[in-house]
C-alpha positions in Angstrom: 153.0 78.1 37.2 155.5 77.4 40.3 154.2 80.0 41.5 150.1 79.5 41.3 151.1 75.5 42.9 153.1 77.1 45.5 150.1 79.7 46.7 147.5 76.9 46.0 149.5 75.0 48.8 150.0 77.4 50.9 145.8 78.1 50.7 145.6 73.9 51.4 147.9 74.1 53.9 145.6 77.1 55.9 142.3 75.4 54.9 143.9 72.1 55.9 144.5 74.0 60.1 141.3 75.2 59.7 139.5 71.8 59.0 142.1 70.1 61.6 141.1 72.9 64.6 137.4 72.6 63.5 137.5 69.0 63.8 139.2 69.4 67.6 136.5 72.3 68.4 133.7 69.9 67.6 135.7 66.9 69.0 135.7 68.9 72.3 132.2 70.3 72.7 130.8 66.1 72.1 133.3 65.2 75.1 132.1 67.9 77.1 128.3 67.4 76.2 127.7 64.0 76.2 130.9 62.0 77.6 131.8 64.2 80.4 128.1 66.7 80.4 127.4 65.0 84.1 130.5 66.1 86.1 129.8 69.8 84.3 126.7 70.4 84.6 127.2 69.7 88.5 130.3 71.9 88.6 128.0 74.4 87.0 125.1 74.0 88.9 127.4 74.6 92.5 129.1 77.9 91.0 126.3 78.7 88.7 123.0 79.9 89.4 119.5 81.7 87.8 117.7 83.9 90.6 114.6 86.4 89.7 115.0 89.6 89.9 112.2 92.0 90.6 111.3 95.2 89.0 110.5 98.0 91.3 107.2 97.8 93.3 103.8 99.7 92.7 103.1 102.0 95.5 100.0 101.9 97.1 97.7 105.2 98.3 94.9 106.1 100.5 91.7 107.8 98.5 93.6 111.4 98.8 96.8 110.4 97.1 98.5 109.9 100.3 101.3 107.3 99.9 100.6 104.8 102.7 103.2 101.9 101.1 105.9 102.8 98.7 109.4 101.0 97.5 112.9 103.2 98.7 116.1 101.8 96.7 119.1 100.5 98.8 122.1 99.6 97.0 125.1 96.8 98.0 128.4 98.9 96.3 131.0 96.5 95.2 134.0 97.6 92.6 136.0 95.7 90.4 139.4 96.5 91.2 140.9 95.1 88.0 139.2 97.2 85.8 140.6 100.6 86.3 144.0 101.6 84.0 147.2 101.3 86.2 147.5 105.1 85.7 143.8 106.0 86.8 143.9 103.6 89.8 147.1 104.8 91.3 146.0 108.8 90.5 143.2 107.9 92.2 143.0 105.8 94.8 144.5 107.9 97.7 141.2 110.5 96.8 138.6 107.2 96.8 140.0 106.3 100.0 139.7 109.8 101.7 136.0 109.7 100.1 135.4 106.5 101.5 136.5 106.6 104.8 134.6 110.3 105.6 131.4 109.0 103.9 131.1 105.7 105.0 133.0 106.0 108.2 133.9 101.7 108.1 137.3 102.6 108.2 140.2 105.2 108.2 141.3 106.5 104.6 144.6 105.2 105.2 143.2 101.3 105.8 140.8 101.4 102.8 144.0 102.4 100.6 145.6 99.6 101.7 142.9 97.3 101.2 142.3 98.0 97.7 145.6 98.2 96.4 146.1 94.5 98.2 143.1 93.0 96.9 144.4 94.6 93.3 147.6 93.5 93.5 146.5 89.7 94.8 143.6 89.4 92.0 146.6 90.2 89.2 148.6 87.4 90.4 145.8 85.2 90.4 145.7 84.8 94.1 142.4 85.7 95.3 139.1 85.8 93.6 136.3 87.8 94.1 138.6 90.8 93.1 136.3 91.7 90.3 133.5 92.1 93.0 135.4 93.5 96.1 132.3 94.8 98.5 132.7 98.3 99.6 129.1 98.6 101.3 125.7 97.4 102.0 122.3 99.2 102.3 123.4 102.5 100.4 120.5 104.6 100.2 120.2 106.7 97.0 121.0 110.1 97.9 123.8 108.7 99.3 124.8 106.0 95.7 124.5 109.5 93.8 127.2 111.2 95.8 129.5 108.0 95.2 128.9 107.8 91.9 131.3 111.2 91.9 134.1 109.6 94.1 137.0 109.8 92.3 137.5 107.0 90.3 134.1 105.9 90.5 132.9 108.8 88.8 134.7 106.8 85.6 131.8 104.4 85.3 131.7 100.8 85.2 134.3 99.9 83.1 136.7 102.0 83.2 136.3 103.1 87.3 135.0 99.7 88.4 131.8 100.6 90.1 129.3 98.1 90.7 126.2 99.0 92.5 123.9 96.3 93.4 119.8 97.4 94.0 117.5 96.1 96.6 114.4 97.8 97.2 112.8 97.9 100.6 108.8 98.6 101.8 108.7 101.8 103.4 105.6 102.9 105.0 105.6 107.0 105.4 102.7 106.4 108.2 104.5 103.8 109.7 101.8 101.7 112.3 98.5 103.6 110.8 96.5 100.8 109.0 100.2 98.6 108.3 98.0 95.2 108.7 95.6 96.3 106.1 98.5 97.5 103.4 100.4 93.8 104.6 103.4 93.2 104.3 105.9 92.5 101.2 108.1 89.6 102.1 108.7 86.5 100.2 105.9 85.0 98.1 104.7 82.8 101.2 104.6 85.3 103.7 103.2 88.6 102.0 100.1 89.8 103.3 96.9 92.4 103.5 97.0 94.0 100.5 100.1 93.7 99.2 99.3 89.7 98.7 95.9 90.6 97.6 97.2 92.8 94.7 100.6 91.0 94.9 100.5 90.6 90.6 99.9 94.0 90.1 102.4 95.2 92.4 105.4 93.4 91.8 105.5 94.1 87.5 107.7 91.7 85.2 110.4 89.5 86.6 113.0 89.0 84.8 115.8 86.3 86.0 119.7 87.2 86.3 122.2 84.5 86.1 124.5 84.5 89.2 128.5 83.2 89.5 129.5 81.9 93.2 132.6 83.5 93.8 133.0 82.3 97.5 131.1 80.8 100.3 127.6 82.4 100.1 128.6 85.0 98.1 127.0 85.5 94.7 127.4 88.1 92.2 125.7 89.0 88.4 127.3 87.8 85.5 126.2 91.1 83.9 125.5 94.4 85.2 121.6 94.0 86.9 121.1 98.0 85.6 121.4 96.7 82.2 117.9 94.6 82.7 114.5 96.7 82.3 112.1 94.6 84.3 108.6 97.1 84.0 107.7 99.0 87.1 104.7 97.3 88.9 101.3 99.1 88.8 99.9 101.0 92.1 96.5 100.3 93.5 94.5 103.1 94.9 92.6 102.4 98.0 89.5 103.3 99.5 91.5 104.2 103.0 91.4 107.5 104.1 94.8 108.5 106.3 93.2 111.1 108.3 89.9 108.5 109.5 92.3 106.1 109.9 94.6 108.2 112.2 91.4 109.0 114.1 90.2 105.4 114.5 93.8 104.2 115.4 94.0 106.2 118.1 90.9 106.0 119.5 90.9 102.2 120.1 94.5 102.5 121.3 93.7 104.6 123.9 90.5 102.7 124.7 92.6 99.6 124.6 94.8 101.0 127.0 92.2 102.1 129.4 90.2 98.9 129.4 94.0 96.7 129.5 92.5 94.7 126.8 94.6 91.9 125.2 93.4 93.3 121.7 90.9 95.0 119.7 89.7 96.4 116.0 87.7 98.7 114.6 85.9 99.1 110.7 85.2 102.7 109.1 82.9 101.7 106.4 81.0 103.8 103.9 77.0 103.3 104.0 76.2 103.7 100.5 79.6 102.0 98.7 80.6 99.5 101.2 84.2 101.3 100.8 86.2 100.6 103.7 87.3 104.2 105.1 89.6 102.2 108.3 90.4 99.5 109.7 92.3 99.5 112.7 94.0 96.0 114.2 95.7 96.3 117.9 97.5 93.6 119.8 99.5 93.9 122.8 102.7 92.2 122.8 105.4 91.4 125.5 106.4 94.9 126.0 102.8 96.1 126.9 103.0 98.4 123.5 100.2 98.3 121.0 100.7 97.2 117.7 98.9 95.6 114.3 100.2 92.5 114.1 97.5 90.7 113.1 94.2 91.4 110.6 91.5 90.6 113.8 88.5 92.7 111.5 89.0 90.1 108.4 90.0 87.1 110.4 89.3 86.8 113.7 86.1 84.4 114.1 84.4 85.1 117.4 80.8 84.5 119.1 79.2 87.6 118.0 76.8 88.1 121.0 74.0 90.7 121.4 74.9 92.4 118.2 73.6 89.4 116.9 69.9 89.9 118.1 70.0 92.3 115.3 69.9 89.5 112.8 67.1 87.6 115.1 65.1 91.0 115.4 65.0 91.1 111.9 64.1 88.1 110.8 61.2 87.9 113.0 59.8 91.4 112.2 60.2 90.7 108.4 58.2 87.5 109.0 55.5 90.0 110.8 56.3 87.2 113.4 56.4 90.1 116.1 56.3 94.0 115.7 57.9 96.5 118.3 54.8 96.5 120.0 54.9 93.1 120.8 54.5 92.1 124.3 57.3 89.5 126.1 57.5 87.8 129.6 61.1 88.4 130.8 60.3 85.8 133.5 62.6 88.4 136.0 65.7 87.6 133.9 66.1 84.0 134.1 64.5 81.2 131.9 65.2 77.5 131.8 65.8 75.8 128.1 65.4 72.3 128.0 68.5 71.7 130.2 70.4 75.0 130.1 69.3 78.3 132.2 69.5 81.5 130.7 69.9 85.3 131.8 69.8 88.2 131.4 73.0 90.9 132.5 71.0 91.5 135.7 68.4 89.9 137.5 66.3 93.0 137.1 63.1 91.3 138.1 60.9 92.4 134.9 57.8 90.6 133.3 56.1 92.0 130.7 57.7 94.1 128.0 57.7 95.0 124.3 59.7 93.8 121.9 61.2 96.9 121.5 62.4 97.2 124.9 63.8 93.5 125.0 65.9 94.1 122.0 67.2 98.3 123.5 67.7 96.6 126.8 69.8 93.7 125.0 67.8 90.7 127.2 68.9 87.8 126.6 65.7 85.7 128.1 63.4 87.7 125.6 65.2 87.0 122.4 65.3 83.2 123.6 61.9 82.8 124.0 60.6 84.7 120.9 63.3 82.8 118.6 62.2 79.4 120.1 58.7 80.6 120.2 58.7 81.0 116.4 61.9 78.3 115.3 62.2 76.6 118.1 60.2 73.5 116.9 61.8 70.8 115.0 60.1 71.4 112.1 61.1 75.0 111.9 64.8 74.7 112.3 65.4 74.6 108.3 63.7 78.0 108.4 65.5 79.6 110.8 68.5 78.8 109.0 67.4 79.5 105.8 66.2 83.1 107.3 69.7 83.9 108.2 70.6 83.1 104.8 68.6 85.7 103.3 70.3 88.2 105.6 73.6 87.4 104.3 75.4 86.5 107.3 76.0 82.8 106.5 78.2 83.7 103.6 81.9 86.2 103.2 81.8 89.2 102.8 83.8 88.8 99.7 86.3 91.4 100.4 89.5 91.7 98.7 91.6 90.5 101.0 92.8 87.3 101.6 92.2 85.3 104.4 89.1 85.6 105.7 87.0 82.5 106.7 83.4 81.5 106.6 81.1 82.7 108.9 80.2 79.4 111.0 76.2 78.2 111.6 75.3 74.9 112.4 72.9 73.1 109.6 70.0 71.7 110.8 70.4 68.9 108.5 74.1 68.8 107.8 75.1 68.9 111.6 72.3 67.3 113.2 74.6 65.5 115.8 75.8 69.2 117.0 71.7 70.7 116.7 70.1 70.4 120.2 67.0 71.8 121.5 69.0 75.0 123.0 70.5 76.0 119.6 68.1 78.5 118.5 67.5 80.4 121.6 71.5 80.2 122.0 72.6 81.4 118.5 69.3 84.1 118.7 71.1 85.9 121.7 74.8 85.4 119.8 76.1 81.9 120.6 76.7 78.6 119.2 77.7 80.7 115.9 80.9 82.6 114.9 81.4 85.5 112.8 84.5 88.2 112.4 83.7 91.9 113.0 83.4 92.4 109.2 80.7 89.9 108.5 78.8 91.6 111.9 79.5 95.3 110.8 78.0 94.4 106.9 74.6 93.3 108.3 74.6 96.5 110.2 75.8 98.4 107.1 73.0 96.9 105.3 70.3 98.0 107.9 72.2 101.8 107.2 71.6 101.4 103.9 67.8 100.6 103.9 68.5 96.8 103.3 70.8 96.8 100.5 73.8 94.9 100.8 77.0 96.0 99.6 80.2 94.0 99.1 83.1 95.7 101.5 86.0 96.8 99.3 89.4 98.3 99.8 90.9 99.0 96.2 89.0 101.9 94.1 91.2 101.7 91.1 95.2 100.5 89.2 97.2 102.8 88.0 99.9 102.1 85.4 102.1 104.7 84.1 100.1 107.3 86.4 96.9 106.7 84.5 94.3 105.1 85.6 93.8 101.4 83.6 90.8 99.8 85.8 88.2 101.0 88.5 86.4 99.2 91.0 82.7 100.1 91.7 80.3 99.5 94.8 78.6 96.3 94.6 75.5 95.3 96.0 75.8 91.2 97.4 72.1 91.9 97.6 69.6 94.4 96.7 67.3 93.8 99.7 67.7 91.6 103.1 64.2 92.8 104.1 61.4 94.2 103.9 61.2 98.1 103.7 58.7 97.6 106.6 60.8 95.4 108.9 64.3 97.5 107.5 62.4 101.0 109.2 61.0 99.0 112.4 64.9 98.0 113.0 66.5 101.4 112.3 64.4 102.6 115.1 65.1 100.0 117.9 68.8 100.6 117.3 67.8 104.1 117.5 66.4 103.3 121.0 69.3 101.6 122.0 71.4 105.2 122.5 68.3 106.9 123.6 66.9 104.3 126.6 68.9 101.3 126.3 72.2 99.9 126.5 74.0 102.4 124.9 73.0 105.4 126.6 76.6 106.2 127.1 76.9 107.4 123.0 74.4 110.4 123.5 76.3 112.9 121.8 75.6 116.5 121.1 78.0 116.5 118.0 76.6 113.2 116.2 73.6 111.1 116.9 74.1 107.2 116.6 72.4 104.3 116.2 73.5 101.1 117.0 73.8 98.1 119.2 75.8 96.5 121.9 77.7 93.4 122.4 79.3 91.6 125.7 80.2 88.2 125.0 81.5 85.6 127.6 84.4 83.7 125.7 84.9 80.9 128.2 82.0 79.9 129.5 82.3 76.4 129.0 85.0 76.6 131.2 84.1 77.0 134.9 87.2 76.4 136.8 88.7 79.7 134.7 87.9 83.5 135.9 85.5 84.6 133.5 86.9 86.4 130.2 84.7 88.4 127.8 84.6 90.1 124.6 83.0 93.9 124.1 81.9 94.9 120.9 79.1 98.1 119.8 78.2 98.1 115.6 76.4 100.6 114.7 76.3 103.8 112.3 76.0 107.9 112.4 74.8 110.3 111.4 71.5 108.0 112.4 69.1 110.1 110.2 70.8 110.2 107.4 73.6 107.2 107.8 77.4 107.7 106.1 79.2 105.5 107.9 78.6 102.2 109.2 81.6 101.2 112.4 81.9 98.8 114.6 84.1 98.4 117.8 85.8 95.4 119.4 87.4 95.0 122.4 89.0 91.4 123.7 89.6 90.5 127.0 89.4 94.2 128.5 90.9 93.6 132.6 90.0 96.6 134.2 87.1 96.6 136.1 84.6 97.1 132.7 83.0 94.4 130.1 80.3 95.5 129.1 79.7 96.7 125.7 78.4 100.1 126.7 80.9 100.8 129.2 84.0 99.4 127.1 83.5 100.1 123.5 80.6 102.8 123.4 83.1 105.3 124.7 86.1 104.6 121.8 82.7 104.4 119.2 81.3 107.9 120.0 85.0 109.5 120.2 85.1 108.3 116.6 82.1 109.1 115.1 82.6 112.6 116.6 85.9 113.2 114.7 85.3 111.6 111.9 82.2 114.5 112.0 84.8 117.1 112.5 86.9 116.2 110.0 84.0 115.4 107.4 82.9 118.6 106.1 79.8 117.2 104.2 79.0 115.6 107.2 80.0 119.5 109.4 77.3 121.2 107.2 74.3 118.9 107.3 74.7 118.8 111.0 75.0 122.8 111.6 72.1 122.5 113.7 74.4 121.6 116.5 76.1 124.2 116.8 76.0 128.0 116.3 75.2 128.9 112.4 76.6 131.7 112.9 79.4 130.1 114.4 80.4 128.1 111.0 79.3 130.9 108.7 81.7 133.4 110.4 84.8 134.7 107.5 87.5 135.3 109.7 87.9 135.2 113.9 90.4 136.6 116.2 91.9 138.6 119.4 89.1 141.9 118.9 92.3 144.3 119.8 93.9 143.4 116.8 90.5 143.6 114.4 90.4 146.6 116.0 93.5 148.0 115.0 93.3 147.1 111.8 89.8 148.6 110.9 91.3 152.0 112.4 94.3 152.0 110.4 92.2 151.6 107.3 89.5 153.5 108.2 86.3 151.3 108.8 83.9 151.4 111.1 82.1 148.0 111.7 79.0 147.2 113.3 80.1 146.3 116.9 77.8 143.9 119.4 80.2 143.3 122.0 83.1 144.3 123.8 84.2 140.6 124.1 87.7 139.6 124.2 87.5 137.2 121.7 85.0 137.7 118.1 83.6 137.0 114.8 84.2 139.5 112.0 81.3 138.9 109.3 80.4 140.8 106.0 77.5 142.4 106.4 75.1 144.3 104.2 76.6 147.9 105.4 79.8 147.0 105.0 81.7 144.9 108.4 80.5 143.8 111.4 82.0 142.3 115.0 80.2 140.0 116.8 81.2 137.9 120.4 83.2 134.8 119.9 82.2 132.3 122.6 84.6 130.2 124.2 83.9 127.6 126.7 86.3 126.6 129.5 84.9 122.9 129.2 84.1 122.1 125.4 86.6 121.9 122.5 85.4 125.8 121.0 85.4 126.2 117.5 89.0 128.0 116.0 87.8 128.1 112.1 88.5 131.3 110.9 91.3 131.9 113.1 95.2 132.6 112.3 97.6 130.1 113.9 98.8 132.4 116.5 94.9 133.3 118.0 94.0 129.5 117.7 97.1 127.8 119.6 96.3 130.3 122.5 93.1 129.6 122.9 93.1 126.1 122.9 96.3 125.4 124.8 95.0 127.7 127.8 92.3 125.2 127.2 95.1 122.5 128.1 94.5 121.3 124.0 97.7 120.0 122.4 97.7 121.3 118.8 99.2 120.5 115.7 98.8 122.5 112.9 98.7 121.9 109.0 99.0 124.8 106.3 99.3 128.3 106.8 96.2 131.0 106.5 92.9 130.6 108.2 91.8 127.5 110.1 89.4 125.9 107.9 89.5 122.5 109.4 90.0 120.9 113.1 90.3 117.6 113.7 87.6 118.0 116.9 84.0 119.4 116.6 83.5 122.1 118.4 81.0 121.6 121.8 82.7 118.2 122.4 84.1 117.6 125.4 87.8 118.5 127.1 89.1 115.0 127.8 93.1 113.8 127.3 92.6 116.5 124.0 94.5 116.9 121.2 93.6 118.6 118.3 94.8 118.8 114.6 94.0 122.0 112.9 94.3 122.8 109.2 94.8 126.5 107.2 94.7 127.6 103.9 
């Protein structure tokens, strides 16, 4: 019985401790919460801290599969220095060192020794923190992180080696400059832009937030290991881009920047029938004279549109039946009188009577006037002229999915009657008193293309999650029809016109034919004391009997001599629309006609010694036409035949068919810098053939 009390007491005594510490636990946790929660909750707010943490970012791809915007992984390496075994550490650390100072060349092997077995020896005593997170490097790529994570030592892991590897992911662009406004930018959430705000919530996946210890001034580290959180991969967006137009349209309006010294400049690729956006180049010049996209002018830049806005005005009054191309105008020699403002035309040029046609292919400025005021000029007719240009579509966005462009801006004859004067319709028929960005102009001219139908520009085709496709975006008409078929058919052949007589006479190609219209705008003419500045612009499309692609051309502020559209943008449009022809194969074989068939149907092309050679050697005898030095082998219904292959000193010749080796001779004797792609036959090159030798060079491609 002595024996059961003296256990029972014993169990009292135990249970009594437990109660007593429970009681002091509890005790405790009320001081800290609610007596003394203040002063530790501000401690823990200055040494404590939750920051998000994103997953890694969605890429982002032309329509190819080309990566134009992807995320590379960069690590900081730190190691806790206390958590390696006194036996591992000191086996190890002389190797580490060694490993250290050849790889990451910060220091010699013998001063990284040192500094870890210091900083180990301090944080054991206490006398230093941080020691858990001693920083080795910053900005580690990953081929580089996998060779350290077989250092000595750090090949024990984590725990027992005391690597800690800290990821940051950085944008990389693989085309670097090509289209980089349009992709955007990924910085913070206030500052990303183009596309990578636009489709920033698909991008960027699940955050997820880390909680972060202060263990000195401004440093931070996790409080667990960040590759122990899963945040899900963002989703990548497929664009409608395509790198090669995009390469071709860069460097066309670079080079026609530099040649004009423009200040800036843009240009739009856009498909007829979708309204996909194919390129969009943006070029500013900065301090160091070097051209660079810094800023979205296509999507965002509102300027005074100017004669590519008598498209609009031609339309509205042929869909009226207000005029028809046959329509007879006085040109009063160039110069008319509005009210109180006189007008003119580019030239004093001294003509009367004219048709329509011929007002709108010579761009005058006096002719347009009078038939808009002629028709809207009244009072009573102002809410229909604005109401017209509503039905065109150019008062609203273009909706496209990117963020930041503004509304096209019209005055309202009712809304801003102060700012509506007797000179406003003549002015904003001829492309002032109104502002629009190259996009909202290029769409109208799209729509025109496309036989009236009105698509909504687009830059995303589909998401991808996982590498499978979750959504797709298709072509979307804004509206089905902005005019008659009539007035639609009367307007595709004045901007025919244009190129033929007009204005643009400087497009005539023998690759492409085009269509379109040009623009010179003065940008300060409300300023007399200043030297005159102006804008050059052409919007048109090609090929112009059967339309693909809609572009349009801006130059700003070009300083060398030139500012006329014509003479300033025509040049960079029709070295465009040829190359995008050559690189376009749809676009090669419905326009055959312009150049040899026989040319393009040809199997294989060469030096005739070697063809030569090797029909001997395997004993066949081909048909032979000529003793050329250069020619066409072709199957044939007798078996093989040769034929001449002609090559012109002047005009880019046509290499398809060639090896690399016959193909690089010819056109560098031509003075051609080539760059080649694949390995075969040419299929492909980057320049039709019969277009001129300018400042050449010439991508070719073999399979």
């Amino acid at each position: 019985m002595d024996r059961k009390n003296e256990l029972l007491i014993r169990v009292y005594l135990v249970f009594g401790v437990f109660v007593l510490f429970a009681i002091l636990i509890v005790a405790r946790v009320f001081n800290i919460g609610m007596l003394e929660g203040e002063k530790w909750r501000e401690k823990g707010g200055k040494h404590m801290k939750w920051v998000e943490l994103e997953p890694e970012r969605g890429d982002v791809y032309d329509c190819r599969g080309n990566l134009l915007a992807t995320s590379l992984p960069f690590f900081e390496v730190r190691m806790d220095l206390l958590s390696p075994t006194e036996n591992d550490f000191n086996e190890n650390v002389d190797s580490l060192s060694i490993c250290l100072a050849k790889h990451l060349g910060k220091q010699k092997a013998s001063e990284w020794k040192s500094e870890l077995i210091s900083n180990r020896k301090q944080g054991k005593n206490g006398l230093k923190r941080g020691t858990r997170f001693h920083f080795i490097a910053k900005g580690v790529p990953l081929e580089k992180m996998e060779l350290m994570e077989t250092f000595p030592l750090f090949r024990l892991g984590k725990h027992k080696g005391g690597l800690i590897k800290l990821r940051e992911n950085k944008r990389f662009h693989p085309y670097q400059s090509l289209a980089h406004r349009t992709i955007g930018v990924d910085r913070n959430n206030a500052d990303k832009i183009g596309l990578e705000a636009s489709y920033d919530k698909i991008l960027k996946g699940d955050v997820e937030k880390m909680l972060m210890e202060k263990i000195g001034p401004g440093l931070w580290v996790p409080v667990v290991d960040p590759s122990e959180l899963s945040g899900k991969r963002g989703g990548d967006i497929v664009t409608t881009l395509n790198v090669d137009m995009q390469d071709v349209v860069h460097h066309a309006l670079e080079q026609g920047l530099k040649d004009n010294k423009a200040s800036a400049g843009c240009a739009i690729l856009m498909d007829v029938r979708s309204g996909a956006i194919k390129s969009m180049a943006n070029l500013g010049v900065g301090k160091d004279s070097v051209y660079s996209e810094s800023y979205n002018y296509a999507v965002a830049q509102r300027t005074e549109p100017g004669s590519t806005f008598k498209l609009a005005t031609s339309l509205m009054l042929l869909d009226n039946e207000l005029v028809s191309q046959n329509t007879k105008v006085d040109l009063h020699g160039g110069v008319k009188k509005f009210y109180d403002l006189t007008m003119y035309d580019s030239n004093i040029h001294g003509k009367r009577e004219v048709d329509f046609e011929e007002v709108f292919y010579n761009s005058s400025n006096v002719g347009m006037g009078i038939l808009a005021q002629q028709h809207y000029g009244k009072k009573s007719r102002w809410n229909n002229f604005y109401e017209d240009l509503s039905e065109l579509g150019v008062i609203d966005k273009t909706e496209i999915d990117l963020l930041g462009e503004p509304e096209p801006k019209f005055k309202h004859p009712v809304e801003d009657r102060k700012k509506w004067y007797g000179t406003t319709v003549p002015w904003v028929a001829h492309g002032y008193e109104s502002m629009m960005t190259p996009l909202q102009i290029l769409n109208l001219y799209n729509a025109v293309a496309n036989d009236g139908r009105l698509m909504k520009p687009y830059l995303v085709e589909s998401i991808m999650e996982g590498g499978k496709t979750t959504k797709e975006f298709r072509p979307r008409a804004l509206k089905e029809s902005i005019a008659s078929p009539m007035a639609v058919q009367q307007m595709q052949n004045m901007l025919d016109l244009v190129v033929s007589e007009g204005t643009g006479r400087q497009l005539k190609s023998n690759i492409v034919k085009i269509a379109g219209k040009t623009g010179t705008t003065r940008v300060n003419y409300a300023d007399k004391d200043r030297p005159k500045e102006y804008n050059a612009s052409f919007a048109g499309y090609f090929p112009a009997d059967k339309p693909k692609y809609s572009l349009i051309v801006c130059v700003y502020s070009p300083k060398n001599g030139k500012y006329y559209g014509g003479a300033v943008t025509g040049p960079v449009f029709k070295k465009i629309a040829e190359r995008i022809m050559a690189i376009d194969q749809d676009l090669m074989q419905d326009e055959q006609h312009l150049v040899s068939r026989e040319t393009i149907k040809s199997d294989y092309a060469g030096y005739a010694d070697d063809y030569e050679e090797v029909f001997a050697y395997i004993g066949v005898s081909p048909k032979k036409k000529s003793n050329s030095r250069w020619v066409e082998v072709m199957p044939d219904e007798m078996g093989v035949k040769i034929d001449k292959k002609k090559i012109y000193n002047k005009k880019i010749p046509n290499v398809q068919g060639m090896g690399l080796r016959d193909a690089t001779y010819v056109l560098e004797n031509l003075g051609v810098k080539v760059s080649s792609f694949g390995a075969g036959k040419v299929y492909k090159q980057s320049l039709s053939p019969g277009s001129k030798i300018e400042d050449s060079e010439i991508q070719i491609y073999l399979k």
